[in-house]
TIVO-2410 file (N, C-alpha, C; in nm, 3 decimals):
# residues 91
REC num residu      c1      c2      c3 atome chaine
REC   1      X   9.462   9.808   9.060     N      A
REC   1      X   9.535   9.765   9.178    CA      A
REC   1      X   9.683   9.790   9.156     C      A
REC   2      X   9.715   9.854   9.255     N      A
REC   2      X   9.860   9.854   9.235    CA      A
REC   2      X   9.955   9.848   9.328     C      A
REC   3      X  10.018   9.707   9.331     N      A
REC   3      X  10.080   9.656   9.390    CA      A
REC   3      X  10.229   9.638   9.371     C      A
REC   4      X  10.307   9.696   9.379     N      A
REC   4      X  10.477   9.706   9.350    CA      A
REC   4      X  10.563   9.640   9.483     C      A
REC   5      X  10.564   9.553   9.498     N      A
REC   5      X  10.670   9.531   9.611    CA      A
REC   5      X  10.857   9.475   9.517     C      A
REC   6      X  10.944   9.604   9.574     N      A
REC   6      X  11.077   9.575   9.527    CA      A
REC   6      X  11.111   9.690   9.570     C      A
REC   7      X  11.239   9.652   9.661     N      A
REC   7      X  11.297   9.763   9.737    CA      A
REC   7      X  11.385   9.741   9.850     C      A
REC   8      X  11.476   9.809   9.888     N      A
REC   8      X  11.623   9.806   9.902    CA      A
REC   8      X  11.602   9.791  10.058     C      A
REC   9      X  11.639   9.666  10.106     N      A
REC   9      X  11.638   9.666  10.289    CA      A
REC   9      X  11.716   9.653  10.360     C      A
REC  10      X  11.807   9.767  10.369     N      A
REC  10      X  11.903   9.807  10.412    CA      A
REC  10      X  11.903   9.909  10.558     C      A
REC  11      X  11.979   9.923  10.633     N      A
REC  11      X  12.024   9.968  10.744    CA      A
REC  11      X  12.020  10.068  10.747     C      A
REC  12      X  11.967  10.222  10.779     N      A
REC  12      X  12.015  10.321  10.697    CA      A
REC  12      X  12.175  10.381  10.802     C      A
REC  13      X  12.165  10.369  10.914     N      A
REC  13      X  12.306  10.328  10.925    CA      A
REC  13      X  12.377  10.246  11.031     C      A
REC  14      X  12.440  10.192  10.960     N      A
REC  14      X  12.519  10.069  10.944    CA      A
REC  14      X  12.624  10.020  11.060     C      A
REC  15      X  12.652   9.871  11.067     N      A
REC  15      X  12.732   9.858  11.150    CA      A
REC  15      X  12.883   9.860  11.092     C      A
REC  16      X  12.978   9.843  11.181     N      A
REC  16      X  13.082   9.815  11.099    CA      A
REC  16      X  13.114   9.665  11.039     C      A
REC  17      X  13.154   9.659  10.878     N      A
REC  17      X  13.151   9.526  10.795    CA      A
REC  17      X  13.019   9.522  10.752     C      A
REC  18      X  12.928   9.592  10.774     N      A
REC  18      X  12.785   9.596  10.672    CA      A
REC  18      X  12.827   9.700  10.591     C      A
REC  19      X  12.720   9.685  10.492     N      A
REC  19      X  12.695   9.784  10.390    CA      A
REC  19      X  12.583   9.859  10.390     C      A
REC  20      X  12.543  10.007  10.435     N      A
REC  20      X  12.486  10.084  10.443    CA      A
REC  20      X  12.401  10.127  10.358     C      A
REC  21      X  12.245  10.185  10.334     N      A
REC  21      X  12.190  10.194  10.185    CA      A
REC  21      X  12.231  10.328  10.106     C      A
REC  22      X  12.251  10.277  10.013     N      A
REC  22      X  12.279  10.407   9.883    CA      A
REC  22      X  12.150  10.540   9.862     C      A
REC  23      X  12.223  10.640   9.844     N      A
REC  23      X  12.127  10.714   9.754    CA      A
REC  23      X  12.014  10.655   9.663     C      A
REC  24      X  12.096  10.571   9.571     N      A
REC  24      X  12.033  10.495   9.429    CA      A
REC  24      X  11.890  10.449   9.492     C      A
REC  25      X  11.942  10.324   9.637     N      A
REC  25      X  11.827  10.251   9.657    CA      A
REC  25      X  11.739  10.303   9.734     C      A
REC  26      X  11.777  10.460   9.782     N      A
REC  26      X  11.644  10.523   9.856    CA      A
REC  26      X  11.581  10.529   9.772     C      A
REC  27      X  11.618  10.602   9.652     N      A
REC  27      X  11.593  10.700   9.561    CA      A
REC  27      X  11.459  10.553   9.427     C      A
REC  28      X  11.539  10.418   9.437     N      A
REC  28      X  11.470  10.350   9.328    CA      A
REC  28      X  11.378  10.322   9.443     C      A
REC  29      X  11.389  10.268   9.547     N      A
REC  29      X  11.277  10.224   9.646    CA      A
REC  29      X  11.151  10.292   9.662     C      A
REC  30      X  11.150  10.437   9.653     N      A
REC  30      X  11.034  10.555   9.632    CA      A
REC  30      X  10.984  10.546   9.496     C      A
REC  31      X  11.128  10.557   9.416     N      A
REC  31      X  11.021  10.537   9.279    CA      A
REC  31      X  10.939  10.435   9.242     C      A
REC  32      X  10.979  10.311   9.247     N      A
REC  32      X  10.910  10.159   9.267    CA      A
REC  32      X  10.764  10.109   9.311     C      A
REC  33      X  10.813  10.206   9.457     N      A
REC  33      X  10.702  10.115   9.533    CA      A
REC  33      X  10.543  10.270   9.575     C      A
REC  34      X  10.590  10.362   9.533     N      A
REC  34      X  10.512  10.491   9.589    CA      A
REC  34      X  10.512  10.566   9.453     C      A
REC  35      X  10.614  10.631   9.359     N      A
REC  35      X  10.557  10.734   9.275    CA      A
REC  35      X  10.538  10.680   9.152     C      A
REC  36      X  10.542  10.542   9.138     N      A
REC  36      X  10.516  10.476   9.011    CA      A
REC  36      X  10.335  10.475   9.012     C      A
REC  37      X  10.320  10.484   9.126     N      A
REC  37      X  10.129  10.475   9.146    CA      A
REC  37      X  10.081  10.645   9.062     C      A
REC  38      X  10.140  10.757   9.093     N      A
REC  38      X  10.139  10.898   9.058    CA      A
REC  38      X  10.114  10.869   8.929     C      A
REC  39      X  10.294  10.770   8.843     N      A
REC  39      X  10.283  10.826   8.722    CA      A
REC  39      X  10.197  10.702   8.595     C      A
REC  40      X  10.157  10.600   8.721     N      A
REC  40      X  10.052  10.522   8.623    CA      A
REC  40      X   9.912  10.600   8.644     C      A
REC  41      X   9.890  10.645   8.743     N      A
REC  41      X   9.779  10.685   8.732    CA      A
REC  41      X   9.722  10.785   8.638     C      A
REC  42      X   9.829  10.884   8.619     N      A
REC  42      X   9.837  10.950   8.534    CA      A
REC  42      X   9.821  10.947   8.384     C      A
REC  43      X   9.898  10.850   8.382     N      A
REC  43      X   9.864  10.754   8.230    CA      A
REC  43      X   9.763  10.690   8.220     C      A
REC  44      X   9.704  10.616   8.305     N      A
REC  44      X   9.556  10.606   8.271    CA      A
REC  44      X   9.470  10.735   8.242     C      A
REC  45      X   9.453  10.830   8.317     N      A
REC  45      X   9.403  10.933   8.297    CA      A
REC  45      X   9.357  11.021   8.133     C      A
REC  46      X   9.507  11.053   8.120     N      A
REC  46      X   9.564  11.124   7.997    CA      A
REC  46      X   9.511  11.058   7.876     C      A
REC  47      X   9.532  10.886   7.875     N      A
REC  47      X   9.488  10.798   7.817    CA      A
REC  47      X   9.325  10.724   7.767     C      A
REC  48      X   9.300  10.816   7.849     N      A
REC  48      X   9.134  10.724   7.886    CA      A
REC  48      X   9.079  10.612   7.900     C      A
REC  49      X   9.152  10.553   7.967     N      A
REC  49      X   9.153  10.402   8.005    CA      A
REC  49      X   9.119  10.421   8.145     C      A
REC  50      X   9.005  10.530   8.223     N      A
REC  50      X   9.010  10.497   8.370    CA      A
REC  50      X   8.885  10.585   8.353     C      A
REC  51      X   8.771  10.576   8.392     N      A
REC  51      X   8.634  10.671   8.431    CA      A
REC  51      X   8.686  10.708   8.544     C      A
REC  52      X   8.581  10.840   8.544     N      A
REC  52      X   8.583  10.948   8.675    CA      A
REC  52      X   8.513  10.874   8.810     C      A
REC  53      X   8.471  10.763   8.787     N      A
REC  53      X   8.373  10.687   8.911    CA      A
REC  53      X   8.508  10.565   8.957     C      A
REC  54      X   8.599  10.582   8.860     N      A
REC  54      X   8.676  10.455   8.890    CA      A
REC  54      X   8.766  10.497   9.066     C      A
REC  55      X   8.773  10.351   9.093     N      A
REC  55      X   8.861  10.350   9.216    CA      A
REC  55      X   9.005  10.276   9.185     C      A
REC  56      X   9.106  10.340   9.277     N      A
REC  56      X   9.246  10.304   9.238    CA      A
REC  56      X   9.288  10.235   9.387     C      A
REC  57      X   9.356  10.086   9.395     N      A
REC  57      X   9.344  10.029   9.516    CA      A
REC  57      X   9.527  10.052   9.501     C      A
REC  58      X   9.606  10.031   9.636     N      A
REC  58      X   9.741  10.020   9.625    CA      A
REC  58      X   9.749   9.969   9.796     C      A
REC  59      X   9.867   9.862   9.749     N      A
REC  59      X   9.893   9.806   9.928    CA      A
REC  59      X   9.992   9.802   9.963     C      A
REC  60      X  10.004   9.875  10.057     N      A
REC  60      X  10.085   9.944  10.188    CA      A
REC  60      X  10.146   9.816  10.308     C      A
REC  61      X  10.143   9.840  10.363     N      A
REC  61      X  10.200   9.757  10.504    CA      A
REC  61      X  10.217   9.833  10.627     C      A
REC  62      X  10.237   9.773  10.695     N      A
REC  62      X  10.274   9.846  10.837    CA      A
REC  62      X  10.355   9.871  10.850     C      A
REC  63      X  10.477   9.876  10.777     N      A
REC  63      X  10.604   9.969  10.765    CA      A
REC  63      X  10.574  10.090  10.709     C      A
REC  64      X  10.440  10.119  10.672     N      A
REC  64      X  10.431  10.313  10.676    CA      A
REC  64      X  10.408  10.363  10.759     C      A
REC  65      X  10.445  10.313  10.897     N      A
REC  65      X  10.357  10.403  11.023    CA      A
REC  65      X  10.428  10.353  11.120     C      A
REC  66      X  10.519  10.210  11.123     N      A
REC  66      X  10.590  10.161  11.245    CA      A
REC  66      X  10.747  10.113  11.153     C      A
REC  67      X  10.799  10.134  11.280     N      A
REC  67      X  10.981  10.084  11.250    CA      A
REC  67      X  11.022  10.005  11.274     C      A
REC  68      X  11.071   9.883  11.165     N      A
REC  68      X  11.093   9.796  11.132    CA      A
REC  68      X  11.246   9.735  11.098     C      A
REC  69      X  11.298   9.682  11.174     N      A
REC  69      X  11.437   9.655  11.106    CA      A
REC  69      X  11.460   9.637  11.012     C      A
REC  70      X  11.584   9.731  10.938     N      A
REC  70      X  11.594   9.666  10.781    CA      A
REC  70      X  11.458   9.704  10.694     C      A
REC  71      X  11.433   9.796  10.728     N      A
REC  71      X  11.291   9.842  10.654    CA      A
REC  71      X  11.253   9.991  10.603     C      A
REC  72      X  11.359  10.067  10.638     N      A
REC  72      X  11.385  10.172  10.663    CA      A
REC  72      X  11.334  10.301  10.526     C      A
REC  73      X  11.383  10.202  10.413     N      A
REC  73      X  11.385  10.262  10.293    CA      A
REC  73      X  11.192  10.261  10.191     C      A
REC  74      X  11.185  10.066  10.238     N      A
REC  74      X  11.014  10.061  10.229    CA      A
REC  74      X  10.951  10.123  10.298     C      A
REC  75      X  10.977  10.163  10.422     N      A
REC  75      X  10.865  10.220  10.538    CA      A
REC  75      X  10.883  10.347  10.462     C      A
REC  76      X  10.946  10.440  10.412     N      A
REC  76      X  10.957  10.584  10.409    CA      A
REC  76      X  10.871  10.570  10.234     C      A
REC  77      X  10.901  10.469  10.137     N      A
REC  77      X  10.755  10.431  10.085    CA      A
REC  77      X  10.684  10.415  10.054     C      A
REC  78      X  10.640  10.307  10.173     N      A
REC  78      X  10.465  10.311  10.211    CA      A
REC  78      X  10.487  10.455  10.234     C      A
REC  79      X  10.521  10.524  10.313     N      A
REC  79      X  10.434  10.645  10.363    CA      A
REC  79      X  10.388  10.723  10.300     C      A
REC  80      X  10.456  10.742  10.168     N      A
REC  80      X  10.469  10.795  10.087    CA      A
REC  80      X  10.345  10.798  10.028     C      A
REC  81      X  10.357  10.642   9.970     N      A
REC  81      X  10.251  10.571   9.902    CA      A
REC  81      X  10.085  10.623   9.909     C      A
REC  82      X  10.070  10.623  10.047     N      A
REC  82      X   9.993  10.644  10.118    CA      A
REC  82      X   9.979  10.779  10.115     C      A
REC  83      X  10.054  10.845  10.115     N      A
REC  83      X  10.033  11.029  10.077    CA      A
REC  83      X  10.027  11.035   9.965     C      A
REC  84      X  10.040  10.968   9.857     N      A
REC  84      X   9.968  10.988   9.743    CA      A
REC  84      X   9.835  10.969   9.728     C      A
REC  85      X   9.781  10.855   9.761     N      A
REC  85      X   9.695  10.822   9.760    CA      A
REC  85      X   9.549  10.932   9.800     C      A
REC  86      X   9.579  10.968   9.940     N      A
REC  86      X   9.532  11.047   9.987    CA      A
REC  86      X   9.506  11.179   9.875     C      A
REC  87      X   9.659  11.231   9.783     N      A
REC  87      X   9.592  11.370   9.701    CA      A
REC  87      X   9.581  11.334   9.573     C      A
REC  88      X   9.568  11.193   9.537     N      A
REC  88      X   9.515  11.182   9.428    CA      A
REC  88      X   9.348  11.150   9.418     C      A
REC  89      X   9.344  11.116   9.574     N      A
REC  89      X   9.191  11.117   9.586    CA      A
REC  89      X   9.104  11.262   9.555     C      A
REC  90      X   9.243  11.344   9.568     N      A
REC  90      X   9.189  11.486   9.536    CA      A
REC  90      X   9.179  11.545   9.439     C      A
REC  91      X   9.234  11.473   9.325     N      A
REC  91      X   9.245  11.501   9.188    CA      A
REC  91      X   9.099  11.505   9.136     C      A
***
């Protein structure tokens, strides 16, 4: 199961006197919550800690498919997330 929620919910742009989101927190928000699933999975793999019958669960939200205030950086993702999922099913 893999469940990562941590990630930057920010505006992507901004009013004036807010603070707008960074590169950093697009950039850690994808890694966090979407390609950390890639590179554990992987490590199980490599490792042999996962059979070929095994199933890999990961949870998403409805910020991968709808727009959400202040959500901007999780929604892009989930989507992500979710497109992994999909071609690692293909692995």
């Amino acid at each position: 199961m893999h469940t990562l929620a941590f990630g930057t919910l920010r505006k992507f742009i901004h009013d004036a006197g807010e603070e707008g989101i960074t590169k950093a927190q697009m950039e850690m928000t994808s890694d966090v919550m979407a390609h950390s699933l890639v590179y554990w999975t992987q490590d199980l793999v490599v490792n042999k800690l996962i059979t070929p019958k095994a199933r890999i669960f990961a949870m998403t939200s409805s910020g991968g498919h709808a727009a959400i205030p202040y959500y901007g950086a999780v929604s892009a993702a989930k989507a992500a997330l979710e497109s992994h999922v999909r071609q690692l099913a293909w692995s």
